[in-house]
Structures are given as structure tokens and as C-alpha cells.
C-alpha positions in Angstrom: 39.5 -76.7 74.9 40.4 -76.8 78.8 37.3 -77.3 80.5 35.7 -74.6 82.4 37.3 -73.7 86.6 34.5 -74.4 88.9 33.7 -71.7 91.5 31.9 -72.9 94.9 29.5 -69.3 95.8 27.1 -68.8 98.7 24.8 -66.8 97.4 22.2 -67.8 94.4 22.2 -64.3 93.6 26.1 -64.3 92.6 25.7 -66.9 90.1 24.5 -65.3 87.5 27.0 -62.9 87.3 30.0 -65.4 86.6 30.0 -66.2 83.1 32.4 -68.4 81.6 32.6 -70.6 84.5 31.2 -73.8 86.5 29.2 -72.1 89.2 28.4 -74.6 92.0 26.1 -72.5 94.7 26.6 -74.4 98.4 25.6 -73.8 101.9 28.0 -72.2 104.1 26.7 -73.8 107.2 25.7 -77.0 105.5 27.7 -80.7 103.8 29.4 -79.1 100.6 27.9 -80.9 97.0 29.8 -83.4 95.2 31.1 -80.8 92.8 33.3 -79.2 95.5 35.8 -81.8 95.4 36.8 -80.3 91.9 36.5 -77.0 92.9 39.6 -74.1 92.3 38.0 -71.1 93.2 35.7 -70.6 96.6 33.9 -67.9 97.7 33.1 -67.1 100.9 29.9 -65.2 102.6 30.3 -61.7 103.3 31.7 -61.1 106.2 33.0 -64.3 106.8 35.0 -64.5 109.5 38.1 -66.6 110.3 36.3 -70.0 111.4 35.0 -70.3 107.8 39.1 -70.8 106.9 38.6 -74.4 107.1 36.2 -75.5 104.5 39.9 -74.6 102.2 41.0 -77.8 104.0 38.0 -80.0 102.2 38.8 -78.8 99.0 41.9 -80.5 97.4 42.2 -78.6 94.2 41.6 -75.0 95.6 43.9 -72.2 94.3 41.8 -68.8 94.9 39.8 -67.4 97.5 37.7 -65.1 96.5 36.4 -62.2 99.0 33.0 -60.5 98.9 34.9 -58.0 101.1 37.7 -55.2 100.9 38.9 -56.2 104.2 41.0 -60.0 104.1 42.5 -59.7 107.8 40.9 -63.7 108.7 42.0 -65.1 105.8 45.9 -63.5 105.3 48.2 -66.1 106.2 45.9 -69.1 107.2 45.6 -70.5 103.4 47.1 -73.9 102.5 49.6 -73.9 100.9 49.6 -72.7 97.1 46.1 -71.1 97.4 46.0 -67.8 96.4 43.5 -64.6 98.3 41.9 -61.7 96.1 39.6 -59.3 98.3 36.8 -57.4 96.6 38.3 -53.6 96.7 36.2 -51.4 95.0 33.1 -53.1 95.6 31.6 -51.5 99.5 33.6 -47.9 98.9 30.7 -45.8 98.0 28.2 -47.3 100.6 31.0 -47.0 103.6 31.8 -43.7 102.4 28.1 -42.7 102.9 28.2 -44.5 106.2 30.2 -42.0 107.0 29.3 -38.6 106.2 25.5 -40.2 107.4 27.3 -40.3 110.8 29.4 -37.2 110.6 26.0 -35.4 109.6 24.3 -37.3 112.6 26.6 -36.0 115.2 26.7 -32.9 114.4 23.3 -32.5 114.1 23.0 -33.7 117.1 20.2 -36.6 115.8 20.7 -39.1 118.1 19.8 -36.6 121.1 16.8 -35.9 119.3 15.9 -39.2 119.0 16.2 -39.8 122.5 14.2 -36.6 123.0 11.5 -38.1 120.6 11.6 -41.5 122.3 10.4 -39.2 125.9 7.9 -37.0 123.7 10.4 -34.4 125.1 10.7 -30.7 123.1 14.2 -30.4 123.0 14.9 -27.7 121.2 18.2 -26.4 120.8 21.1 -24.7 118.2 23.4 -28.1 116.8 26.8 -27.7 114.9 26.8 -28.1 111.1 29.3 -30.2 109.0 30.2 -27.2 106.6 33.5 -25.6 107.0 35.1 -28.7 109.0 38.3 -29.9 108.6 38.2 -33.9 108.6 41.2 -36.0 108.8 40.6 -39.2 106.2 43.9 -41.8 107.3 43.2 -44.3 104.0 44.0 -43.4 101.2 42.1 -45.6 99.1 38.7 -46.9 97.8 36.5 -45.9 100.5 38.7 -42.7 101.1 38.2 -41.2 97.8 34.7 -41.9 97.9 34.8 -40.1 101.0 36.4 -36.9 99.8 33.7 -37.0 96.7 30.6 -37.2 99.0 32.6 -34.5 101.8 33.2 -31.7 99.3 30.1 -30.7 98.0 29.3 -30.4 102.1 32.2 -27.7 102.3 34.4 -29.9 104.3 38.0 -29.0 104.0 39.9 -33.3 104.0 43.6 -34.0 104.6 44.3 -37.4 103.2 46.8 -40.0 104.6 48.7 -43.2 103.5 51.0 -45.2 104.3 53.6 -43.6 103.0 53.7 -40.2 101.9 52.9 -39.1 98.1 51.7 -36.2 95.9 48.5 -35.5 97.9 49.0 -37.8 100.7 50.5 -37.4 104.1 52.3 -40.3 105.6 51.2 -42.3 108.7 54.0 -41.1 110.3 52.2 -37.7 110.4 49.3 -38.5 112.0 50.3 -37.2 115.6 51.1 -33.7 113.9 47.7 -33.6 112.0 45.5 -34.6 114.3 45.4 -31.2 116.6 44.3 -29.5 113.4 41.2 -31.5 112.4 37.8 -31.2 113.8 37.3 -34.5 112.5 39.4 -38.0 112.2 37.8 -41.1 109.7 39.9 -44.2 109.9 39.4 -46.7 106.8 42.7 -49.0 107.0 42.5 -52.3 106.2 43.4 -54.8 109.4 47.1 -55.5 109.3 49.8 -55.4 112.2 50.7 -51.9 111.5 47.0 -50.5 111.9 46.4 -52.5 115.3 45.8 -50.6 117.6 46.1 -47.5 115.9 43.6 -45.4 117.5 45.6 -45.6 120.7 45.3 -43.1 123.3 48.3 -41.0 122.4 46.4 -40.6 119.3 43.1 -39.9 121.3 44.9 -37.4 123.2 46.6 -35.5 119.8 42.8 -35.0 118.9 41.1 -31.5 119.9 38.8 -31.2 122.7 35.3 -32.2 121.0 36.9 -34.0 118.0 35.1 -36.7 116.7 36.6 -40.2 115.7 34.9 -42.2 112.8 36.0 -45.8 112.7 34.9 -47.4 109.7 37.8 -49.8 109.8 38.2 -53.1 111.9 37.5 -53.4 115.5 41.1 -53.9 116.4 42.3 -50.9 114.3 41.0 -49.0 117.9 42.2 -49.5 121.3 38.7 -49.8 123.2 39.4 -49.7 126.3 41.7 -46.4 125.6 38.5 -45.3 123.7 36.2 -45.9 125.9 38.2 -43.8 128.5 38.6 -41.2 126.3 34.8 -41.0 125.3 34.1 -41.3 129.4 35.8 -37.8 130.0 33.6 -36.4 127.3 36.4 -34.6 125.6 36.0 -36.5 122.2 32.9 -37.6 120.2 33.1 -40.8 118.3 30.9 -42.9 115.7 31.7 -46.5 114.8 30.6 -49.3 112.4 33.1 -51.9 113.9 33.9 -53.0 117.6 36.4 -55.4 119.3 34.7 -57.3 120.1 32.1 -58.1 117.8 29.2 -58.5 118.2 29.7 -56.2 121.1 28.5 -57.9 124.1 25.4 -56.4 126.0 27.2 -55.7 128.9 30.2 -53.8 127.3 31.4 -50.8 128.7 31.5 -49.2 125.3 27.1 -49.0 125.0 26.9 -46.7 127.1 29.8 -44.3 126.5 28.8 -41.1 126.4 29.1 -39.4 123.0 29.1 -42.6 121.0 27.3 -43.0 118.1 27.6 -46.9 117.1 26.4 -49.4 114.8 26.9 -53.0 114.2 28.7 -53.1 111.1 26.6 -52.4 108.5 28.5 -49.9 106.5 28.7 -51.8 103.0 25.2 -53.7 104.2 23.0 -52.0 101.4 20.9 -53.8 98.7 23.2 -53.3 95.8 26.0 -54.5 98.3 25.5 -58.0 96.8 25.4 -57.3 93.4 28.6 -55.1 93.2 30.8 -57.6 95.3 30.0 -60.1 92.6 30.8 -57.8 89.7 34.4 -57.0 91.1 34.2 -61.1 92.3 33.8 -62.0 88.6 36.7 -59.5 87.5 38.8 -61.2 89.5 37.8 -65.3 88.9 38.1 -64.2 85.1 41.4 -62.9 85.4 41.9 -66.4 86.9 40.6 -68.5 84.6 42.3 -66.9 81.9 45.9 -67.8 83.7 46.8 -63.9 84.9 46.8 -62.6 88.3 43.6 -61.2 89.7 44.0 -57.5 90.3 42.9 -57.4 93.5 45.1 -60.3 94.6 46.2 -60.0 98.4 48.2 -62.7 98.9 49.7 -65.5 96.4 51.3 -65.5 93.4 50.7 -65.7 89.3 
């Protein structure tokens, strides 16, 4: 009997849920053990961003990457050679998708006003909007986006779904400028590729209605910022994002202090149980692998 693949994990907490394997637990920022140097599977912190890329170069058996994230932009392309990339789709969907109708609910409850009002013991009463009976435009059509729809209906919110191409259901990307004008409300959830760069852009900021609101739950770089934060400056459109370009956003950024912003720093799939479920679709995957078939989630490589 072969012996078992070894799999190099960050977190002590992931361990346990690989079974079947040789589970080596090392320190990102630290010398990697002994046992790396017979490593074929690695798997990176969450979150980890493109500089991590070249701890694949001290591993000379490597052939999978596994993500703790749905989203493989800093790793797509940058592999050696024969080293294959699975993400972690399916594992952050439901938290994000919360993420987002907390923020939808937020902004149209006006909250962060009245946190500011509580912040100046200030009274500040006034009549908000309501999330029922909105029409929100969801471009995504996946994971996170059907965990979107599920936690939107029961708040009698009308959603218009979009792809990239069109399908039973779905609207194509190439729709988006037509739909736009009809939705109170637009969520972006694309993963980072060169198609969805620069998406947001301001013909698409302009297509949205006067006092729209934009929910980025993407990447960073799936949004124009500059044209976003001139389209948030002429208070026309509302926005709330999870993700920024840069990132971290740096204190002096134009984009803190854009009126009708509601932003945090990434922290969407940053829940307790966020840990545990990456690992569970992680060890779907790194047992696919070990029993010679393609993970499902593979991104990039080949079986």
C-alpha cells in the first residue's frame, strides 16, 4: 500500500479534519519543518495573498494548492510548473451572503447615521427606507449568489441574477448596462479575473438610478475606485463594501470619507465557523487527490 500524500496546513485547527493523510502543520511566517521537503499538497492561510506564492518554490514534490478561499486571483498563473490549484467554493457563501443583506439592511435603515448620532448623544430621529419590496441586482451567479437570493426572499426583495453567460434563470454579463436602471440595488460577487476588472466602471455607475446602492463583496479591483469614489462624491449613489484597492485601504484614502459609504475591511467570510467549513470542503478536495481524481473545485491544472 502507497504510503499516505503529506499535506503542509497552517492552522492546528485544520488538522484534524484531514483524515487519511500525513498532516504536517507549519508556520506561515516561519522556516518550514523537515517534512515539507516531501510534501504534495500545501495549504495556504486564508487570505493569503500573492507574496505567499513562493514557499511552492521550496517544495520540490508539490502538485496541489489548496485554498482556504473561493477567490484564487494571486495564485492563477504563478504556479510551477505541474502544480495543480483548487479554491474552497462553497465554503464562505453563506457568511458573505449575510455580509450582505447585514449591509443592505444597514443602509437602508439608515444605521450608520444613527450610530454617528449615538456617538454625539444626538436624538436623531427620523423616517429610514426599508429593504422590502426592492429590486436587487445579484451579477454572480454562484455560491455566494444563491445564498444571497435564499437569505433576500424571505425580506420581500424582488433579485435578478447574472452570469457570465446567459442561461435558464440567468442574464448574461452582457446585460448588465440594460438592467442596471431597473434595480434599486446592485451586489457584485465575481471572482477576480481579467473580464471582471474593473467592472464597476463609471459607465456602469452612471446606468445605476439616482440613490442606488452598490454592494461589492467581490475583489478590490473588480471596482474602479477612483470612478467610485467620484460617483459616491456627487451623492447620487450609495455604496457598501467588504473589499478595496487597495488593501488595507490607506488612512489617507479618498475613499474613507466618501459620503454614503458604508465600508469594511474584508471580513465577509471572517466568522467562527469560517475555519472549520474551509477545511471541510479543503479535505473534499485533498481526498479527491489522494485518491488519483481531480478535485472538484480544481481552478487550474489538470488530472
Amino acid at each position: 500500500m502507497a504510503d499516505p500524500i503529506t499535506v503542509l496546513v497552517p492552522h492546528a485547527e485544520g488538522a484534524e479534519l484531514l483524515e487519511g493523510v500525513t498532516v504536517v502543520v507549519y508556520d506561515p511566517d516561519g522556516a518550514l519543518p523537515e517534512e515539507a521537503a516531501h510534501a504534495q499538497v500545501l495549504v495556504p492561510p486564508f487570505l493569503a495573498t500573492s507574496d505567499s506564492v513562493a514557499i511552492t518554490e521550496k517544495l520540490p514534490e508539490l502538485q496541489l494548492v489548496q485554498l482556504l478561499t473561493a477567490g484564487a486571483e494571486a495564485w492563477v498563473g504563478k504556479l510551477p510548473e505541474g502544480v495543480a490549484l483548487s479554491d474552497c467554493r462553497g465554503a464562505h457563501g453563506g457568511a458573505t451572503a449575510e455580509w450582505v443583506v447585514a449591509t443592505l439592511l444597514a443602509v437602508y435603515r439608515h444605521l450608520p447615521r444613527f450610530v454617528r448620532a449615538q456617538d454625539e448623544a444626538r436624538w436623531d430621529y427620523h423616517r429610514t427606507e426599508e429593504l422590502d419590496g426592492k429590486r436587487v441586482l445579484i451579477i454572480g451567479a454562484g455560491d455566494v449568489a444563491e445564498n444571497t437570493v435564499r437569505r433576500l426572499t424571505p425580506f420581500g426583495v424582488e433579485t435578478t441574477l447574472v452570469g457570465r453567460t446567459a442561461r435558464d434563470g440567468v442574464h448574461g454579463i452582457d446585460e448588465v448596462l440594460d438592467l442596471l436602471p431597473h434595480h434599486d440595488a446592485c451586489v457584485v460577487i465575481v471572482p477576480l479575473t481579467d473580464d471582471t476588472r474593473g467592472l464597476i466602471s463609471a459607465e456602469f455607475l452612471a446606468a445605476m438610478p439616482d440613490d442606488a446602492v452598490l454592494v461589492n463583496a467581490a475583489r478590490g479591483p473588480v471596482a474602479d475606485t477612483d470612478a467610485l469614489t467620484a460617483a459616491l462624491g456627487s451623492g447620487r449613489i450609495r455604496a457598501a463594501v467588504d473589499v478595496t484597492e487597495p488593501e488595507p485601504l490607506p488612512s489617507d484614502h479618498p475613499l474613507w470619507k466618501a459620503p454614503g459609504l458604508l465600508l469594511t475591511p474584508h471580513v465577509g467570510g471572517s466568522v467562527p465557523g469560517g475555519t472549520r467549513r474551509a477545511y471541510t470542503v479543503a479535505a473534499e478536495q485533498i481526498a479527491a487527490f489522494a485518491r488519483g481524481e481531480q478535485p472538484p473545485n480544481l481552478v487550474e491544472g489538470d488530472y
